[in-house]
N, C-alpha and C positions, 0 to 999 in steps of 0.2 A: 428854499422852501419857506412855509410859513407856520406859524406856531397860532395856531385857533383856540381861543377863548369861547369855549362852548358854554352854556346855559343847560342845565338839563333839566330842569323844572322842579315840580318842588317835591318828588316822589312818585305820583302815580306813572307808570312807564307812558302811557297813551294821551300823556301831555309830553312826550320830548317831540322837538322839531325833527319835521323830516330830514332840515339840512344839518343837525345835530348828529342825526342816524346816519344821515353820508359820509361823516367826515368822521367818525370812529369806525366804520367798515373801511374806509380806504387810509387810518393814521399807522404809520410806522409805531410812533410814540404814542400812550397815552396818562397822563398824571394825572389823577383823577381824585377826589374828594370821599368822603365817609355818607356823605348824605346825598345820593348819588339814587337815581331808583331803582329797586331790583331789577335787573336782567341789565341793564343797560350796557352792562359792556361785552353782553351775547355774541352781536353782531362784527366783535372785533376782530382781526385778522390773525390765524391763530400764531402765526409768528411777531406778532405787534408785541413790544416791551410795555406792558403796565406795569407804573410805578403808581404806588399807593402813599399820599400826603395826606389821608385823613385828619382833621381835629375833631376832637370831645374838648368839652367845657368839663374844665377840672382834671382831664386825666392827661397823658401825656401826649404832644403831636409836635409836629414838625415845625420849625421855628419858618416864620414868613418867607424870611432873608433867603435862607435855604431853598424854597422851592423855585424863588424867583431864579437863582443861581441854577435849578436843575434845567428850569425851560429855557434860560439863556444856554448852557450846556448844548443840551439835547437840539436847540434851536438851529444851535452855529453849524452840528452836524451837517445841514440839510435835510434832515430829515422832516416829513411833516409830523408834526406834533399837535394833539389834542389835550388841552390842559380843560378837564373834564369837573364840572362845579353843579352843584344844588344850587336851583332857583333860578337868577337873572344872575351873570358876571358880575355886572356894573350897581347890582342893588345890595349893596350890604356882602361884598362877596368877593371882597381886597382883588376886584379884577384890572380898577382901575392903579392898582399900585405893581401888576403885575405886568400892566401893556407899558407902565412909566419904563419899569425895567428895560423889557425889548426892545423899546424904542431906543434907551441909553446906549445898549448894545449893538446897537443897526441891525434889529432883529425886525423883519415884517412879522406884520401880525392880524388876525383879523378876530374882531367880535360878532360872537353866533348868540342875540339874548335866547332868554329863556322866559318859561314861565314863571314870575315870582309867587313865594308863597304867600307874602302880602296879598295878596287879591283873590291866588288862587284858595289858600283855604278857606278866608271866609267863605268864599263862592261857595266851596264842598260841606260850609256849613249854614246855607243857606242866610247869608247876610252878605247883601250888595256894599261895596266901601262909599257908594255914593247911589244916592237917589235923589230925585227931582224934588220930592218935596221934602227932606228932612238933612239930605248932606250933599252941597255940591263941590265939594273939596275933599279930598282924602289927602293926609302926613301918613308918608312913612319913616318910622324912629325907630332906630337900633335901642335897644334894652341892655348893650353889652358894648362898651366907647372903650377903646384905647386905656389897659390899665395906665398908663405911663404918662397919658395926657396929667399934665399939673391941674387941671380943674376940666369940670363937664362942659361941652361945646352946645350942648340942649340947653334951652331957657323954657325951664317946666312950666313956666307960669305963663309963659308965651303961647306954649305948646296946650295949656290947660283951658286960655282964652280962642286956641287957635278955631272958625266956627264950620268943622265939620269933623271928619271920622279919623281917628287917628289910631293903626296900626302900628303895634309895637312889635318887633323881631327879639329874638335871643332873650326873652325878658323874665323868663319865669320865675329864676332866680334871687329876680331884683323886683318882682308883682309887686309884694308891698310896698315898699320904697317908693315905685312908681304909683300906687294908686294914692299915697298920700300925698307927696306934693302936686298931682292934679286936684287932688280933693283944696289941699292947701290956697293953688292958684285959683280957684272956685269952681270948678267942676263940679256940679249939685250929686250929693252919695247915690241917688235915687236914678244916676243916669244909665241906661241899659250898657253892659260889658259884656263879654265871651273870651275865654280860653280856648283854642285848638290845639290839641298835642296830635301829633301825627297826619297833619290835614294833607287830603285828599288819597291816604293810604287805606286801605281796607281796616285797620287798625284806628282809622282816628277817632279819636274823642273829642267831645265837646259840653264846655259846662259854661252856662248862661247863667248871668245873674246883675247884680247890680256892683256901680263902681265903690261905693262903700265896704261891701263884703267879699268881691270876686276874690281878692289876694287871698284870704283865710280860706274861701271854700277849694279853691286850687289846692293848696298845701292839705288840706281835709282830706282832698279826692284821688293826693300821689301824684300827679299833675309832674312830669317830664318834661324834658326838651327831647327833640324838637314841636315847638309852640310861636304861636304867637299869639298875642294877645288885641281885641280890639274892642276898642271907647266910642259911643257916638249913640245916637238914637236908633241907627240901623240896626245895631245888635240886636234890637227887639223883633225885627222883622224873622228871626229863626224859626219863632214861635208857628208863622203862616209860612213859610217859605223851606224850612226844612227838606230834602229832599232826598238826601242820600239814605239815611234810614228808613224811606220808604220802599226800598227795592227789597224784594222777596227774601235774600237770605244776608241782608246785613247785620252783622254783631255776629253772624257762624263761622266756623273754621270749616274747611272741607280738603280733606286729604284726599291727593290723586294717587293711583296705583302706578298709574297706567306709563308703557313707556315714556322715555325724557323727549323723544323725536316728536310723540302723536300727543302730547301732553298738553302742550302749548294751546292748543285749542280748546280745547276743553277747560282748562285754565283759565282763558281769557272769558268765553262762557261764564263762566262762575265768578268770576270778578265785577266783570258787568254789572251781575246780578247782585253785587255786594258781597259776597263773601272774602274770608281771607283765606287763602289756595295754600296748602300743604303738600310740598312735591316730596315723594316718595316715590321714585320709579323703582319698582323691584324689580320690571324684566327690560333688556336689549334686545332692539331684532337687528341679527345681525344676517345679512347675505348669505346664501349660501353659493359656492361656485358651480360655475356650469356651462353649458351650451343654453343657446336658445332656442326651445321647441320649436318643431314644425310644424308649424302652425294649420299649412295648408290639407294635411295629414287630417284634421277633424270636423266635422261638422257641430260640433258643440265642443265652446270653451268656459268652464266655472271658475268664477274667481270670486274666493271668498274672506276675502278683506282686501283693504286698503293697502297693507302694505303688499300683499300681493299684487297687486298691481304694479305696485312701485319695483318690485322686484325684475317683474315679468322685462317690464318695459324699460329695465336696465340690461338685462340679456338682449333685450330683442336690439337698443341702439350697439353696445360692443359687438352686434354680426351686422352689424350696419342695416337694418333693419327698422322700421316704424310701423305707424298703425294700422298700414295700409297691409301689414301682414295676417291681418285679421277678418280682413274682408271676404274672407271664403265662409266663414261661421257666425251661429249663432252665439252669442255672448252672454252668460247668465252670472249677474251681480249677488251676491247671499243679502245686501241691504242697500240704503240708499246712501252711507259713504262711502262704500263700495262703488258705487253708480256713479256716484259724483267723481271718484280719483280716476275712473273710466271718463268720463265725461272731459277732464281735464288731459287728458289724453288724445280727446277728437274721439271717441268710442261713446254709444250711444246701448247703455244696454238693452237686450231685448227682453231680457228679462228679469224682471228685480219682486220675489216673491213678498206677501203681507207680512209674514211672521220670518223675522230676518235670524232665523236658525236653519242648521241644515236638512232638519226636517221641514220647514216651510219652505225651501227650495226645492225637493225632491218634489211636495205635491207642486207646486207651479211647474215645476216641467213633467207632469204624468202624461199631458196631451202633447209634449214636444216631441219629433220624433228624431231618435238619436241611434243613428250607427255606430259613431267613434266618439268617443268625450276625452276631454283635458280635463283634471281638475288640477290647478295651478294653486299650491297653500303650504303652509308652516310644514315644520319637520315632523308637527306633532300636532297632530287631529284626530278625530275623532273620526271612523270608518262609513259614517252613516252615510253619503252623497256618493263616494264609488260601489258600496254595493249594492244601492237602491240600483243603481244606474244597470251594474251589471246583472241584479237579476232579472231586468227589460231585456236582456240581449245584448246589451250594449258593452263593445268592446271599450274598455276606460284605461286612461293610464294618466300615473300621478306622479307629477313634478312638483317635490319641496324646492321651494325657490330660497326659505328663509329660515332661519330658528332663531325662540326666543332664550335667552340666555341670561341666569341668575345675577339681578344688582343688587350690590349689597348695601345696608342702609347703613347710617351712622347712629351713635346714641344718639345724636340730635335728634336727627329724624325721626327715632321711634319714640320721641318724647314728646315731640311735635306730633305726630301722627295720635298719640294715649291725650292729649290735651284736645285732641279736634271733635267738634259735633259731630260729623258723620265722616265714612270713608268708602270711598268709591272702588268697587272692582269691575272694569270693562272685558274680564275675561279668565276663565279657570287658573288660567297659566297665573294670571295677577294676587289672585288668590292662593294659589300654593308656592309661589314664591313667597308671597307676602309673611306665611305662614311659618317659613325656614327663615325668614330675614328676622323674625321679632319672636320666635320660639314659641308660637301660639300667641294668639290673641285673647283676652280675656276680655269677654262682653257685658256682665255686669257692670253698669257705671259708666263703660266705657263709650266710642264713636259707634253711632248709629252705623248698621251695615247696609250699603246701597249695592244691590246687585244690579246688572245690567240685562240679565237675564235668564232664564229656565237652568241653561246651562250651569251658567257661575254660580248660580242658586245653590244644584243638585252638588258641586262643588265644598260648598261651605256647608252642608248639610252632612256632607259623607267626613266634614273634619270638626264637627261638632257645633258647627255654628248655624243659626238661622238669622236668615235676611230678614232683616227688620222695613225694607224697601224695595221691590221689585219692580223696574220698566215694565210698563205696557210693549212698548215698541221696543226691540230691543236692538237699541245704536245709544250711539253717546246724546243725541238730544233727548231721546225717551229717557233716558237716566236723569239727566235733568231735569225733564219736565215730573217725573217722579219724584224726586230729591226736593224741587221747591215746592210740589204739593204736600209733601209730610212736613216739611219747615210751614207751611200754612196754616195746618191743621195742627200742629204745636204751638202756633201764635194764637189758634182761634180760645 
C-alpha cells in the first residue's frame, strides 16, 4: 500500500481537495496534525486508527524523528495510510523530510498538495501576493528555522532588497525581529504590512498597518499563531479589496440546536454567510422499529419533515420496496425541505402548503378529498393534522417512524453557546431539550433567540422566554433569512 502525504489546507474545510476527502474516507491509518480544519476527519472510516502528532509552538508535541518512525511503522503494515497536514505538505510542512523517510524505507509514497496559507489567507484578507502593477514576485519565508541550525539560512537583507511581496509563515513570535532587519536591509517604515491570525477561519483577524509599527501593534492587539504575516505594497490593496467582512453576519457567533445529522447544512449556510457556527445538538433522531406501511391502503400520505422521509424510505427499502410504492397516493409535504427530501427520493409532492405548520397543511388540503390518510412523523407531535383530518371523515392512522432523543452538551458547549450572538431553535423539541441541557437559559445579556417559528415560539414563551427573532417562513432558510436581517438591522 501507500502512505499519502495529504495537504488539507489552511483551515477553512471547503478548501480541502476532493482527492484529499477520498483518501481519508478510504485510509486504514490516519496521523494527522493540530491545524487540521474542523470536521476534516468526519468523513473517516469509523474503524480507521487516528493517531494524533499535533505541534504547538512552545508547548509540548512530538519529536519529527518519531512520527516519521510511526508512517514508516504503520507504512510497512500495508496498510494505506494518510499522514494528514495544514496547508501544502511541501510548504513549510517537514513533508519533504517525511517522503526522504519513506523512500529510505522502501516505502511508496504519494504527495496530495494542499492549499497553502501563504496565499490562501491573504486572499481571505483581501490582498493579492502579486499584482500586475505593484508585485510580480511573491517569497515565501518561514518566521520559525530549525532551532539547531548554527546560524539563519535567510539573508534578511536579501530578502528585504528582494522586489516584490514577501510572506512570512510561523512569525509572530519573532514580528519584531523580523520587521527590524528588513527595516535595517531598507525596507522604507512607511511600506504597507498585514498580520492574519486565523486566516480563512470564521474567526480570523486581520490588522493592517505599516512595516515600521506592525510588530508593536500585533503585540498591542494579542495577535496568536496561527499567523502569517505579509510586506509589500499589496498589503494596502485590503483597504478596496477586503471582502470577507462584507458578508452579512461576519464577526457573529451563531449556535445550532439543531440535531448533529441535519446540522451540517444549516452550518454550512451560516458559514458562508460569515459567521462562526456553534454546534450544540441537544436532540438525536433516532429510528424507530417497524414494518413498512401499506402504502397502497391510502389515498393521501403526509409527511411532515425530512427526517420522515428518511425514515419512511428506510422501511420501505428493508421490505424491498421503492417509490414506486407511492404511486397510488397523493403526497403532502408540511414545507419545502420536506418537498425537497421527497424530491430526492423521485417523489414529487402534490402538495406543499404557504405556511409550513401543521395548521397551514390542514387549510391547503381543505379542498383535497381524503378517504384514508397516513400521517407518517416523530413519536411526538402535536395532534393537529390527524384530527383535522378525521373530523372531515377521514379514516387516519399514524405511523411514528422516529424519535427525538436527549443530547447532552458538555461545559464546553454551553460556554460556547452563553458567548454566541444568537442561538437558533429549528423545533420545540430543540427548545426544551436545550433547556434541560443548560438548566435554563438566562436572556439578559445573553444570545439573541432565533426561533423558527409560531410553534418554537409558543415553546419558549410557555418556559419563560421570548424570541427575540422569528422566521416569516418557517424552514431552516426562513430562519436565516430572518437571523441576517436582524444582524442588518444591528449594523444599521
Amino acid at each position: 500500500m501507500t502512505v499519502y502525504l495529504v495537504g488539507a489546507g489552511p483551515g477553512d474545510p471547503g478548501l480541502m481537495t476532493a482527492r484529499s476527502l477520498e483518501l481519508i474516507a478510504a485510509a486504514d491509518v490516519i496521523v494527522y496534525d493540530r491545524l487540521i480544519p474542523p470536521g476534516a476527519l468526519a468523513g473517516a472510516r469509523p474503524d480507521a486508527t487516528l493517531v494524533y502528532v499535533g505541534k504547538e509552538g512552545g508547548g509540548p508535541s512530538m519529536a519529527q524523528s518519531e512520527i516519521e518512525r510511526l508512517l514508516v511503522a504503520h507504512g510497512a503494515t500495508g496498510a494505506s495510510v494518510v499522514r494528514l497536514k495544514g496547508g501544502d505538505p511541501f510548504v513549510f510542512g517537514r513533508g519533504g523530510e517525511e517522503a526522504e523517510a519513506l523512500r529510505l524505507a522502501g516505502i511508496e509514497f504519494e504527495v496530495v498538495p494542499g492549499v497553502s496559507a501563504g496565499i490562501a489567507a491573504p486572499a481571505f484578507a483581501g490582498i493579492p501576493v502579486t499584482h500586475r502593477e505593484t508585485a510580480s514576485a511573491v517569497a515565501l519565508v518561514t518566521g520559525h528555522e530549525d532551532p539547531t541550525k548554527p546560524e539563519s539560512a535567510l539573508d534578511w537583507r536579501a530578502l528585504a532588497a528582494f522586489p516584490g511581496t514577501l510572506v512570512v509563515y510561523m512569525g509572530v513570535r519573532q514580528l519584531s525581529g523580523i520587521c527590524a532587519r528588513l527595516l535595517e536591509g531598507g525596507r522604507s517604515p512607511e511600506q504597507p504590512a498585514a498580520v492574519i491570525e486565523r486566516g480563512t477561519l470564521p474567526e480570523q483577524r486581520v490588522l493592517a498597518g505599516r512595516l515600521a509599527t506592525i510588530a508593536a501593534d500585533a503585540e498591542a492587539a494579542g495577535v496568536r499563531a496561527p499567523a502569517v504575516a505579509v510586506f509589500g505594497e499589496v498589503a494596502a490593496l485590503r483597504e478596496q479589496l477586503q471582502w470577507v467582512e462584507q458578508r452579512p453576519l461576519a464577526g457573529l457567533k451563531v449556535a445550532v440546536t439543531r440535531a448533529r445529522a441535519q446540522a451540517s447544512g444549516i452550518a454550512a449556510r451560516l458559514e458562508q454567510l460569515g459567521a462562526a457556527v456553534v454546534q450544540a445538538p441537544v436532540i438525536r433522531i433516532e429510528p424507530l422499529p417497524g414494518p413498512a406501511p401499506d402504502l397502497a391502503r391510502y389515498d393521501l400520505v403526509c409527511l411532515t419533515s425530512p427526517n420522515g422521509v428518511e425514515a419512511l424510505f428506510a422501511r420501505l427499502a428493508a421490505a424491498g420496496l421503492d417509490a414506486r410504492a407511492l404511486a397510488g397516493a397523493r403526497v403532502a409535504a408540511i414545507g419545502p425541505g420536506t418537498a425537497r427530501a421527497l424530491s430526492a427520493r423521485g417523489i414529487t409532492a402534490d402538495i406543499v402548503p404557504d405556511r409550513f405548520v401543521a395548521e397551514g397543511l390542514v387549510e391547503a388540503l381543505a379542498a383535497v378529498p381524503v378517504t384514508r390518510a397516513l400521517v407518517a412523523r416523530a413519536a411526538q407531535a402535536r395532534e393537529v393534522l390527524p384530527e383535522a383530518l378525521r373530523a372531515r371523515g377521514a379514516e387516519v392512522d399514524v405511523v411514528a417512524l422516529y424519535e427525538t432523543v436527549v443530547e447532552p452538551l458538555s461545559e464546553s458547549q454551553l460556554s460556547a453557546v452563553a458567548a454566541a450572538d444568537y442561538l437558533t431553535f429549528t423545533s420545540s423539541s430543540t427548545v426544551s431539550n436545550f433547556l434541560k441541557a443548560a438548566g435554563g437559559v438566562g436572556h439578559a445579556g445573553g444570545p439573541r433567540l432565533v426561533s423558527i417559528g409560531p410553534v418554537t415560539s409558543a415553546t419558549l414563551r410557555a418556559n419563560g422566554l421570548e424570541p427575540d427573532v422569528e422566521a416569516l417562513r418557517h424552514d431552516v432558510d426562513g430562519l436565516i433569512d430572518a437571523l441576517v436581517a436582524d444582524a442588518r438591522r444591528g449594523a444599521a
